[in-house]
C-alpha positions in Angstrom: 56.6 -15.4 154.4 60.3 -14.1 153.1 61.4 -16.6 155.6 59.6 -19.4 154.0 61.6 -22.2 152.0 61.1 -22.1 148.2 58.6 -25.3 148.4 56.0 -23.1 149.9 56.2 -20.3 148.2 56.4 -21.6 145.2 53.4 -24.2 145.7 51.6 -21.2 146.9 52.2 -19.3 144.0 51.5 -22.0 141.8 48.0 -22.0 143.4 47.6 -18.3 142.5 48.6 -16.6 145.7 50.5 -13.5 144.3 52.0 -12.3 147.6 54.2 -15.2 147.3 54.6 -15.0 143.8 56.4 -11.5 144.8 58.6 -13.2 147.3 59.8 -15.2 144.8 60.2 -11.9 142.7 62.1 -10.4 146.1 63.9 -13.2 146.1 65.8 -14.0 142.5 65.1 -10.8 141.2 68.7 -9.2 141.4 70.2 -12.7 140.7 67.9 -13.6 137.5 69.1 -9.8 136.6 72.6 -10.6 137.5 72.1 -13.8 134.5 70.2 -11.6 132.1 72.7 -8.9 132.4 75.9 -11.4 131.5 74.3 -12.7 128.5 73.2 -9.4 127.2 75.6 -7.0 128.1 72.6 -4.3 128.3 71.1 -2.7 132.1 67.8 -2.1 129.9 67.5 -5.5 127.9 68.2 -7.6 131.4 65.4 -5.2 133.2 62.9 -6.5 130.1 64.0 -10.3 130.1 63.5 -10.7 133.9 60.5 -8.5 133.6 59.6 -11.2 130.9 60.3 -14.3 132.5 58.6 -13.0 135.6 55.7 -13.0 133.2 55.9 -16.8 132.4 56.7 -18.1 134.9 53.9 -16.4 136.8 51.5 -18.6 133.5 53.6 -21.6 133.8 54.3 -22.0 137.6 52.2 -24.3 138.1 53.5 -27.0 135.3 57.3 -26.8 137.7 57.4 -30.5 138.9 59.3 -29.7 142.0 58.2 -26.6 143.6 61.2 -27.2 145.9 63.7 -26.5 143.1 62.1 -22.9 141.6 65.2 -21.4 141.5 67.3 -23.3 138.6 63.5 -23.7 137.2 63.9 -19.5 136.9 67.6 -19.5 136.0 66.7 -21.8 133.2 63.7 -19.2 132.0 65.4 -16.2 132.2 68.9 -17.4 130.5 66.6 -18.7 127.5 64.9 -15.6 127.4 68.5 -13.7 127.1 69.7 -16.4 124.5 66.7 -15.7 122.6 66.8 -11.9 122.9 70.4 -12.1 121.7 69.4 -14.2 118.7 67.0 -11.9 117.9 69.0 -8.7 117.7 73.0 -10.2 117.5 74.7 -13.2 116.5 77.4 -12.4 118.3 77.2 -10.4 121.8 79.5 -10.6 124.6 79.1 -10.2 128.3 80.0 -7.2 130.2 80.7 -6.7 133.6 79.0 -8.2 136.3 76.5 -6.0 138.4 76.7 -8.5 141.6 75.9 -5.9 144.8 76.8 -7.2 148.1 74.6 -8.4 150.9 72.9 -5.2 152.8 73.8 -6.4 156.2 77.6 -6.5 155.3 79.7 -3.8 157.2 81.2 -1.0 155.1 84.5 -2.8 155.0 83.1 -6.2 154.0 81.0 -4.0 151.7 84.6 -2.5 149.9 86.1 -6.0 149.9 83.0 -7.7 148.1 83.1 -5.0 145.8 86.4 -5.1 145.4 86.5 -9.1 144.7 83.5 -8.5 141.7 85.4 -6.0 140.4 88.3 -8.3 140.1 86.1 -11.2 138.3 84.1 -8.6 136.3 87.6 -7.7 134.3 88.8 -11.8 134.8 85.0 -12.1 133.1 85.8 -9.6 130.5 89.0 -10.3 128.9 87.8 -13.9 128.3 86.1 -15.1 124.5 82.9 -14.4 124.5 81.9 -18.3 124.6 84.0 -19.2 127.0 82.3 -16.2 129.4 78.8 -17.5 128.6 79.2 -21.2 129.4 81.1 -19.8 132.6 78.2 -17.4 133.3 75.6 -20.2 132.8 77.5 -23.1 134.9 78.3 -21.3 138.2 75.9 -17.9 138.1 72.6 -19.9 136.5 73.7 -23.6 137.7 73.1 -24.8 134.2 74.0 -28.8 133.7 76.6 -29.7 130.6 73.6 -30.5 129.1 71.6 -27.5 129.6 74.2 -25.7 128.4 75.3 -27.1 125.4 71.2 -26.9 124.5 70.8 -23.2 125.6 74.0 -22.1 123.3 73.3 -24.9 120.2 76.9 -26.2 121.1 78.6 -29.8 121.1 78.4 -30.8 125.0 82.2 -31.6 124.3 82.7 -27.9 123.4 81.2 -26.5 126.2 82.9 -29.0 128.6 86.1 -27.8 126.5 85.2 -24.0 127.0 84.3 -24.0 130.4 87.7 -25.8 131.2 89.2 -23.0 129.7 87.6 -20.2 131.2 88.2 -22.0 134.9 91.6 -22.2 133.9 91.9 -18.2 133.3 89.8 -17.5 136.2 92.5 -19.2 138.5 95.5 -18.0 137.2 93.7 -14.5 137.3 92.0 -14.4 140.4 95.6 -16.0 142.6 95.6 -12.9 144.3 92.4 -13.4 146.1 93.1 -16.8 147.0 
């Protein structure tokens, strides 16, 4: 079934099948950790908010309109979870480095180069505001809308346009080298 496109699974989940509720778990697991884990800043708070929105999405799965699009459906869960968690605990946290682990099948020396490549955004990620990192973080890790964003951080949708442009901005002069 890991084969399966997201429609499936997820309609099958919906209707309470919990083997392919875990391949959905299998699936955007480390990438809904990856999201937690930039808005929080914290291994153990990103293992509880995925843990979390596992939880509720598991209650509310079957409310998703288009089984088809799960994914930003989950991305949207678990980055309001983080938001909220952050709220909770600090009005002002900042991201830390990114966590993203290359594919398994990779060769040792694709491996090195991936790693190398995160590293390089991780401290691009790191020296930006701490806005600027989340709306980033959000756009082109979660796929968040303008929108969405500008919702999920209780910003002007002008701000976070004007952020993001910003961070882009940084992230190409910084990451040249790689181009």
């Amino acid at each position: 079934m890991s084969a399966t496109d997201d429609f499936i699974v997820a309609s099958r989940a919906a209707d309470g099948d919990s083997q392919a509720f875990e391949v959905l778990v299998r699936r955007y697991g480390k990438l809904m950790r990856f999201v937690a884990r930039n808005v929080l800043g914290s291994d153990d708070q990103a293992d509880d908010v995925v843990q979390d929105t596992f939880v509720i999405a598991w209650q509310r799965l079957g409310t998703i309109a288009d089984p088809a699009a799960v994914r930003p459906w989950l991305m949207r869960i678990v980055t309001r979870c983080a938001i909220d968690t952050l709220r909770k605990q600090h009005p002002q946290v900042t991201l830390d480095e990114t966590n993203h682990l290359p594919a398994d099948e990779a060769s040792p020396a694709q491996q090195a180069e991936s790693r190398a490549l995160n590293d390089a955004v991780a401290v691009s990620l790191l020296v930006l505001p701490a806005d600027q990192r989340r709306c980033w973080v959000l756009r082109n890790v979660a796929g968040y809308s303008y929108h969405d964003m500008a919702e999920a951080l209780s910003l002007p949708e002008s701000t976070v346009r004007g952020l993001l442009a910003r961070a882009r901005k940084h992230l190409i002069a910084e990451m040249e080298a790689w181009r």
